[in-house]
C-alpha positions as semicolon CSV with decimal commas, in nm:
position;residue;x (nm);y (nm);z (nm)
1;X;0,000;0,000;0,000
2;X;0,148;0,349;-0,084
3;X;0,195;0,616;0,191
4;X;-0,033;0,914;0,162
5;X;0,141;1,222;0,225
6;X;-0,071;1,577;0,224
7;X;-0,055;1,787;-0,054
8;X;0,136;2,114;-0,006
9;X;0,055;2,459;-0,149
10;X;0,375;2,646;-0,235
11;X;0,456;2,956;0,006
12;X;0,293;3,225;-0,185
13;X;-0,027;3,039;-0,350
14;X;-0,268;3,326;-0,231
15;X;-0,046;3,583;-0,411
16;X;-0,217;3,439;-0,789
17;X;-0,604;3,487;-0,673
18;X;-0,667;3,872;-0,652
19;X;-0,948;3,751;-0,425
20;X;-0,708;3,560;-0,220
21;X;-0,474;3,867;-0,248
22;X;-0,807;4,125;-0,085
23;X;-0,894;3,864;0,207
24;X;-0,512;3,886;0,295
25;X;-0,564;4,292;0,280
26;X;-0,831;4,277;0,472
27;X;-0,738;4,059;0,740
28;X;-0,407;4,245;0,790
29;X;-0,630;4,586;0,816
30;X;-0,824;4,429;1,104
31;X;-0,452;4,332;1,287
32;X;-0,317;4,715;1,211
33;X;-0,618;4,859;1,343
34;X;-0,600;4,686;1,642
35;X;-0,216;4,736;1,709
36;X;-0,303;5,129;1,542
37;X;-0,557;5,098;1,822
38;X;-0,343;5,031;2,143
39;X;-0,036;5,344;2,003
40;X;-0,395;5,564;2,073
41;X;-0,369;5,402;2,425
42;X;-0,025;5,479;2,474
43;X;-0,024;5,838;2,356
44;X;-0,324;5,871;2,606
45;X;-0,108;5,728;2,885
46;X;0,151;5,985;2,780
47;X;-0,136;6,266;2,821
48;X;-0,161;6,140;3,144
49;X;0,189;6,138;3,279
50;X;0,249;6,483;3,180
51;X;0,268;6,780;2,897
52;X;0,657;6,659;2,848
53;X;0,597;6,317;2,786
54;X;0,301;6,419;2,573
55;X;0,508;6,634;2,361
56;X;0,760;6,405;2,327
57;X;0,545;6,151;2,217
58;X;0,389;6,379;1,967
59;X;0,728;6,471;1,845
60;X;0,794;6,091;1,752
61;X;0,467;6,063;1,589
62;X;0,561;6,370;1,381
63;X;0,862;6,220;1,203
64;X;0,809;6,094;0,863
65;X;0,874;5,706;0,898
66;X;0,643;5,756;1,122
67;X;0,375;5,985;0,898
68;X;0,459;5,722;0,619
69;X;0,385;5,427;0,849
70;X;0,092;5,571;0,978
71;X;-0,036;5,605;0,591
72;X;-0,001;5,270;0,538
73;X;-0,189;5,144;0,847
74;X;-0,432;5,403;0,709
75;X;-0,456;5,257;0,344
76;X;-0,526;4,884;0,482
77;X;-0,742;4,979;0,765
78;X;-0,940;5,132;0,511
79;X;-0,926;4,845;0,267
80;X;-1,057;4,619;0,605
81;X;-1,355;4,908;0,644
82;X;-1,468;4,904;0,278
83;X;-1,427;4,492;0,226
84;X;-1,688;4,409;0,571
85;X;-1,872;4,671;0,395
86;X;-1,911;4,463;0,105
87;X;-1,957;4,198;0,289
88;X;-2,249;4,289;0,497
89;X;-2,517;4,265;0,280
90;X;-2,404;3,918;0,107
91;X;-2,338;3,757;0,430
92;X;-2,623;3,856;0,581
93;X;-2,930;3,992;0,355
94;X;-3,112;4,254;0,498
95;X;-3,459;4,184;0,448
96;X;-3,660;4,488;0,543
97;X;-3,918;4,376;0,281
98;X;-4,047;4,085;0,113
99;X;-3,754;4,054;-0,119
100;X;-3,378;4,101;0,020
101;X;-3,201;4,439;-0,046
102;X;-2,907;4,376;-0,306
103;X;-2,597;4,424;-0,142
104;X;-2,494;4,672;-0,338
105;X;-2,735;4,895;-0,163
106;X;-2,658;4,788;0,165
107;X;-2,308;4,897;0,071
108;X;-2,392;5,248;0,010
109;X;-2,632;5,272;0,343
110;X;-2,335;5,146;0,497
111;X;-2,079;5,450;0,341
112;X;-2,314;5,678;0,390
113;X;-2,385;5,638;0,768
114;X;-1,999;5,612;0,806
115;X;-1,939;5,929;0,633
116;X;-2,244;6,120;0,855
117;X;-2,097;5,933;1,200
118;X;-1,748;6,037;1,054
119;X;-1,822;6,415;0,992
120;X;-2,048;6,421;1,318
121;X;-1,714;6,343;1,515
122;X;-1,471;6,607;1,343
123;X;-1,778;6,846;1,370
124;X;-1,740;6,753;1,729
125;X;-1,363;6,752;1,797
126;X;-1,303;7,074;1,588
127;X;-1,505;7,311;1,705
128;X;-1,909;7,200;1,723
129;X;-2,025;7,117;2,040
């Protein structure tokens, strides 16, 4: 009887599939966000401790690896944002009526109510309320 042994998939088989390729994006968005996510925490611990270690912080944040790293995060968080969008309304039909809304439309309800929730915060932080 001949030994089985698994297949294997060479090292970068999801780099072919552009689908493949998106999932990867995606998934890496939702890890960046997250690590994006606790540098917040940190620069509100440096709040905390003090105006110097504030600035200082600031002043690392400032730099351009920094500015340039920070665009990337930005560019694949965004990528994550846009792709569940896109997501929600195949994985889960909404079904206000009869007949399922197309996903295409639960897309835009989606970009919409993130644009109003976005411009309701910077209306906020500079200079509504």
């Amino acid at each position: 009887m001949a030994r089985m042994h698994p297949w294997k998939r060479p090292a970068g088989w999801w780099l072919r599939n552009p689908r493949y390729l998106l999932f990867q994006a995606r998934e890496v968005g939702g890890v960046l966000s997250a690590l994006y996510g606790l540098v917040l925490l940190y620069e509100l611990r440096q709040y905390h401790r003090g105006e110097d270690a504030f600035a200082w912080f600031q002043g690392i944040l400032t730099t351009p690896p920094v500015l340039i790293l920070t665009l990337v995060v930005f560019a694949f968080v965004l990528v994550h944002a846009v792709t569940w969008f896109m997501l929600i309304g195949k994985a889960q039909p909404v079904a206000l009526t009869k007949k399922p809304i197309p996903w295409e439309r639960a897309f835009a309800g989606n970009l919409v109510l993130w644009a109003v929730v976005s411009a309701a915060v910077l209306y906020i932080v500079f200079g509504g309320l």
